[in-house]
N, C-alpha and C positions, 0 to 999 in steps of 0.2 A: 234900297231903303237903308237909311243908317240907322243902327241899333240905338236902342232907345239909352239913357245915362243909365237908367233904374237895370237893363239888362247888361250893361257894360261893370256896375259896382257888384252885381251877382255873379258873374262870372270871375269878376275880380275875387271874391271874398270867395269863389269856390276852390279857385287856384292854391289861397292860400291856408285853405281845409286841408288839401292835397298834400301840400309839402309837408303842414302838421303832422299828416298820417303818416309819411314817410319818415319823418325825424324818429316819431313815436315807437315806428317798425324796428329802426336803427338802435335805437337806444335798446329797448327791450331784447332784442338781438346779443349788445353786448354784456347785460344785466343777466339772462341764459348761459351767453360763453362764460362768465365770472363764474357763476354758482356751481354751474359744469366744472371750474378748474378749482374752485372750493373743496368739492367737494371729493375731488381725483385727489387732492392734497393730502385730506383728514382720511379717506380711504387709503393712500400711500402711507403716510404718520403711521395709523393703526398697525397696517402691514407688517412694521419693521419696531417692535417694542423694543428689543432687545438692543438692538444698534441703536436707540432712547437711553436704554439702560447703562448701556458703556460710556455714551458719553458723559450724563451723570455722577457716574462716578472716577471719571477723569476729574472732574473740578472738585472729588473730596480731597481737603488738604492733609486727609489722613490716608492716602493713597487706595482707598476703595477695599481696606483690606476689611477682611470676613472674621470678624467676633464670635468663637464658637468658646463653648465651656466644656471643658473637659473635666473626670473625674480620676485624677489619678489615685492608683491605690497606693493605700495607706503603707509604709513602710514600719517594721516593729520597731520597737524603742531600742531592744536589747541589738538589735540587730546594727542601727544606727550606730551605738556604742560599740560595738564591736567592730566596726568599720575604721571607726575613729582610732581604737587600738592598735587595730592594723596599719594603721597609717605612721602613725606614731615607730612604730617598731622599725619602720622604712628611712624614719628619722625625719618623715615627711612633718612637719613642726605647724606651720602653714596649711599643711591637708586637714591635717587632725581639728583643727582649730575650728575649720569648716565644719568640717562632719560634728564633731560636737556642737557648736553651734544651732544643727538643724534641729536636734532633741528640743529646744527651748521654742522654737517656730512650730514644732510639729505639735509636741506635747506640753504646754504651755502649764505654768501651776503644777506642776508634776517632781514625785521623785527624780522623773531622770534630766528635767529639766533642769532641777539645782545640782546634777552628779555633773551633766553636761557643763553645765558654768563652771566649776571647779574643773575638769578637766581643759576645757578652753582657756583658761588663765595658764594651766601646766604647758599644756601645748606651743601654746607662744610666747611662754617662756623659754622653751625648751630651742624653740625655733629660735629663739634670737629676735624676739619683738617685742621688747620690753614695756615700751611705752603703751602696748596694745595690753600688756598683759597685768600693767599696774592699772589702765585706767578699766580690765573686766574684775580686777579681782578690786578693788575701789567698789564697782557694781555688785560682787557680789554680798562684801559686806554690809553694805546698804541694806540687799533684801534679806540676807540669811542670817543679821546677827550674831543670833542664838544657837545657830550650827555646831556641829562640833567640827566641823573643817574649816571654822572662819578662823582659826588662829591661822592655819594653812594657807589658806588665802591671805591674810598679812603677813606673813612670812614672805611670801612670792611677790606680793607687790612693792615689800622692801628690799628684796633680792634684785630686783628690777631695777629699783632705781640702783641699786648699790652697784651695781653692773657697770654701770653707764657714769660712773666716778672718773672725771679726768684727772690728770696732771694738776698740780694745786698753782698753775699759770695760767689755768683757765678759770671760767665760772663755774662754781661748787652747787647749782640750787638742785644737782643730783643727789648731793654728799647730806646736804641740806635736809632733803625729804626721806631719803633714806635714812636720816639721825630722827627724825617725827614718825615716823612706820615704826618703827622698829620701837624706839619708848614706848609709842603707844602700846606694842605687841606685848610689852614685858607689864605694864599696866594694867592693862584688860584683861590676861589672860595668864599670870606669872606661874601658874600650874602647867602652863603647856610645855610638850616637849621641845619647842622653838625655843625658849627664852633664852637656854645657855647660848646657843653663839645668837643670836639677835643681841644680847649684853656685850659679847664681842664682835660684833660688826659696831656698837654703841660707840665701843671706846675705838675703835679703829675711825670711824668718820667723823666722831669729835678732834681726835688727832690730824687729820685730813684737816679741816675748815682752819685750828689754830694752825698747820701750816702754811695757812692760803693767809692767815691776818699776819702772822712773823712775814711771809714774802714781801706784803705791800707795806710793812712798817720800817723795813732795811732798806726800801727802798726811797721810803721817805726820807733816813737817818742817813742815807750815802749823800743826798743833796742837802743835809744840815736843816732840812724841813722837820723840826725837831716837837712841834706841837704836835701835825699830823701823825710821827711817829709816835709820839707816848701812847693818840686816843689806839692805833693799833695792837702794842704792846697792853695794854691797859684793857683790851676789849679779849686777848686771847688767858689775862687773870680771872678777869670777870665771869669768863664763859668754860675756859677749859685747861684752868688751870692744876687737874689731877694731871693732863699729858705731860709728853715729854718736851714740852716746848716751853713751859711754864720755866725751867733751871733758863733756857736764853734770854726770855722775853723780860724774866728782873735782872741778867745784865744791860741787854739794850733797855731798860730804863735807866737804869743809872748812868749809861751813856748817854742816852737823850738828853736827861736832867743837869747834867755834867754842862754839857751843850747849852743848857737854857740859864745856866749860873743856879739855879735853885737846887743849894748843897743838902738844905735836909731831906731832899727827897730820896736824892742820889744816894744818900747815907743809909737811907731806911730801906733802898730796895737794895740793898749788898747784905743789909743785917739779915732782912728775910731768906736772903738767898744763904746767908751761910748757917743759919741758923736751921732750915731743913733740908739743904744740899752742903754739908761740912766737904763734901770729899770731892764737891765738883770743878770742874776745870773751868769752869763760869763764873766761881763765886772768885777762886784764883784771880782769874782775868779783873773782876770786880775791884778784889782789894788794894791790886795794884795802880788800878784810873784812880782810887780816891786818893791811892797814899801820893800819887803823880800831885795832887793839889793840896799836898797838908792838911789829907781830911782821913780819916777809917769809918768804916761803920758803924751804923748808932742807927736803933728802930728809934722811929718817934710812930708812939702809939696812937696817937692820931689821925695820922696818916694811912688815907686809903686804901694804900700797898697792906699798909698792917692789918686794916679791916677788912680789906679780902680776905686774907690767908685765915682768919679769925673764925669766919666762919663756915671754914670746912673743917677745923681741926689741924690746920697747918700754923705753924711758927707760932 
């Protein structure tokens, strides 16, 4: 007998129940082995924090280092200072500088934080760090004024620069500041034991700078560059003419002048010169350029030469 269609599409349609149920076995199968190796995974992970932890902190770009706070104890002030003197006494310039220094970080607002500041300004002065030492004792005047060691401190920060004075063939802006320090120091404070030689370090580094303007004005007057020379000549009258550079600089103008054909001027800086240098060997030199062109001396009071000198009491 042949099976009927209706028992043929049943048989058909159970077969492919069959394999459903078999796909479905299959899948589920590997939906269990997943979750099984899920789950070995996050039970392994857990297992091993630590080797979590180090790798962690391999990728901090701050190298995984450990921040602890620490309380160090307090060191005494006098103790600090005392340290610093020691240092000092070694010749250590530099050490002491330090050590004084930490008074101001430790004890902030404090007597020994303004002893500390004045002895760190001595320190590296002492050391040979001048620039360190004009620009702490600079600070200190700032904060302490009204000290009575603030003369001391400009003192030291004038001594600083005054140190550091080259040759008058270099740049003077040491000789420069050290001539501002030190005025100052005689100004503000002209009771202080500083003043006498700060008035003579005054007239030494005024002398210093009209050196450095006579250099560059001979040097003008060797090339017949005879304008440039006068404003040099003219500028160490103007400024510093108590030195001793003041008897050359009214001959080289009268050489300059000589140079430029304008006789009254040439006349009037010979007058001045012989009129408060009678006995110099400059004014000499002078009388004989003018007498060289059928001229002598003769102030014309009008003349700028004449009203420089005018007004300090000279000629």
């Amino acid at each position: 007998m042949r099976p009927s269609r209706r028992t043929f599409e049943s048989r058909t349609h159970f077969d492919e129940l069959r394999g459903m149920m078999s796909d479905f076995r299959a899948s589920h199968s590997l939906i269990r082995r997943a979750r099984s190796g899920l789950l070995l995974a996050a039970v392994a992970f857990a297992a091993v924090p630590l080797a979590g932890c180090s790798s962690l902190d391999s990728l901090n770009p701050f190298g995984g280092e450990k921040y602890e706070t620490k309380l160090l104890p307090d060191v005494p002030a006098e103790q600090i200072y005392d340290q610093g003197l020691a240092r000092l006494q070694k010749k250590d310039g530099e050490g002491a500088a330090k050590k004084f220094g930490e008074l101001e970080k430790q004890y902030p607002y404090s007597q020994w934080a303004r002893k500390g500041l004045l002895m760190q300004v001595y320190s590296q002065y002492e050391g040979g760090q001048y620039d360190d030492a004009a620009a702490t004792a600079n600070r200190y005047i700032g904060l302490y004024p009204t000290s009575q060691e603030t003369p001391y401190a400009a003192y030291l920060m004038g001594m600083s620069y005054y140190k550091q004075i080259p040759d008058i063939s270099r740049d003077q802006e040491n000789a420069e500041r050290a001539l501002q320090t030190f005025t100052a120091l005689v100004q503000k404070y002209p009771k202080s034991e500083y003043v006498e030689d700060a008035k003579f370090k005054i007239q030494v580094t005024r002398d210093q700078l009209a050196g450095k303007e006579m250099s560059v004005g001979r040097y003008y007057l060797a090339r017949k560059n005879y304008t440039a020379a006068v404003n040099r000549f003219r500028e160490v009258l103007a400024k510093y003419q108590t030195t001793r550079h003041a008897e050359e600089a009214l001959y080289r103008l009268t050489e300059a002048y000589m140079g430029l054909g304008i006789a009254p001027e040439a006349q009037t800086a010979a007058a001045v010169l012989g009129h408060n240098y009678p006995d110099s060997q400059w004014y000499q030199d002078s009388y004989k350029l003018l007498a060289g062109g059928g001229l002598k001396p003769e102030e014309n009071k009008g003349s700028w030469i004449s009203k420089a000198f005018s007004k300090i009491g000279l000629g």
